[in-house]
N, C-alpha and C positions, 0 to 999 in steps of 0.2 A: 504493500500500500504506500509506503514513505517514496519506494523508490517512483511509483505512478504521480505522487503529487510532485515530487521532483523536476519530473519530466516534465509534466503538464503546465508548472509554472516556469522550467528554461523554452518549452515549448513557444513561450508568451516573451521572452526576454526579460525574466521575474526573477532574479537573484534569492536563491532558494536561502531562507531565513527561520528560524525556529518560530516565530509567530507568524510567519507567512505562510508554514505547511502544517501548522495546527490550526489558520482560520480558514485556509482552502479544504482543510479535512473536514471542519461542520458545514461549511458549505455543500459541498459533495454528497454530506447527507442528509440535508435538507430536501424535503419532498416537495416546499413552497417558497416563496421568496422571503426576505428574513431579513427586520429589520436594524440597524446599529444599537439599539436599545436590547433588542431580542438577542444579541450576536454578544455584546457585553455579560447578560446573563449567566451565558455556557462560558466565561472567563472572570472568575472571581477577583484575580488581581491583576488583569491584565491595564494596562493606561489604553482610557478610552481615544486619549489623541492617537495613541499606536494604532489601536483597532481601524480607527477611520482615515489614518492614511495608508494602511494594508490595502482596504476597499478602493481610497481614490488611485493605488498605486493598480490595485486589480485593473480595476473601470477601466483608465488610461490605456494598459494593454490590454485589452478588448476580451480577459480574461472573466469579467461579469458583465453585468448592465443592471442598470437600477430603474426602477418601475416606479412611478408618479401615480399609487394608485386612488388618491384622493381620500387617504385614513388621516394624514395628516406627518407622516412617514415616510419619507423613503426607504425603498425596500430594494433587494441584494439579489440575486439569480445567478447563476453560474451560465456560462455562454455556451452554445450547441460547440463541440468542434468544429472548426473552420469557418466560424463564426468571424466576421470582421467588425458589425454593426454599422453596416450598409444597410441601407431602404430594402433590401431584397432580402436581406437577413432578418427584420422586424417580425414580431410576433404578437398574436394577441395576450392579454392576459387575463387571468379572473378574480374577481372579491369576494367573497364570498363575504355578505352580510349580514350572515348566522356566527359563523366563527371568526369574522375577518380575517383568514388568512389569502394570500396570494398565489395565483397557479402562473407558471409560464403555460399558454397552450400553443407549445411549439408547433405546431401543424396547422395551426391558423395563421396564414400570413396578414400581417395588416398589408388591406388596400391598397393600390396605387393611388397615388392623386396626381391627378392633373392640375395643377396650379396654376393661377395666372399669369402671363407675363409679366417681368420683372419681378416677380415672386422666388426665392431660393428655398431648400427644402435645409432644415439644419437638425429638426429631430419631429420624431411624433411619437404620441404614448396613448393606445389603444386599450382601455380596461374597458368591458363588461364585467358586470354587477349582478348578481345571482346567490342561488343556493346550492353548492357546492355537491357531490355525491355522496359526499362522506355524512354531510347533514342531512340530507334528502331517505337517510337510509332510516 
């Protein structure tokens, strides 16, 4: 496992660091998207500035993406491989507003848009809001 997240972060040009391959380890096992608050939790003594430039040092290498999903949080995702966070890469997400948590649903691409002229495209963030399987059960 150490030697995968190894990889996964030189993969990224991510200078492999003992808090960098224990926060990419929860992330990895996260089944939802996961906030710096939530992410502080699972590290009793870690310094939260460490934790959040872990994330921004992630982000940057196109190793996560953070989801704007309107809780009031930003939230953390680990990136499909070969992922760059290009338009064509974008996905949709979901909220569940029984449990709040966050899904990537990689298999939905968000939409193309056509934009106007003189219009540039710089990011989009696609949430649907529902009730999740896990609560619906």
């Amino acid at each position: 496992m150490k030697k995968d997240i190894d990889k996964q972060l030189q993969s990224k040009n991510i200078k492999p660091t003992a808090m960098r391959q224990l926060v990419l380890q929860i992330l990895a096992e996260q089944k939802t998207a996961i906030s710096l608050p939530e992410l502080e939790l699972k590290f009793e003594k870690a310094d939260k500035v460490t934790l959040y430039r872990t994330l921004k040092t992630f982000q940057e290498n196109k190793l996560i993406h953070s989801i704007e999903d309107g809780s009031g949080s930003l939230r953390y995702a680990l990136c499909q491989d070969n992922c760059e966070c290009q338009p064509e890469d974008l996905h949709v997400h979901f909220l569940c507003t029984n449990c709040n948590q966050t899904y990537c649903l990689n298999d939905i691409p968000v939409p193309t848009l056509n934009l106007p002229n003189n219009f540039s495209f710089e990011s989009v963030n696609m949430v649907v809001k529902g009730i999740c399987s896990n609560c619906k059960k």
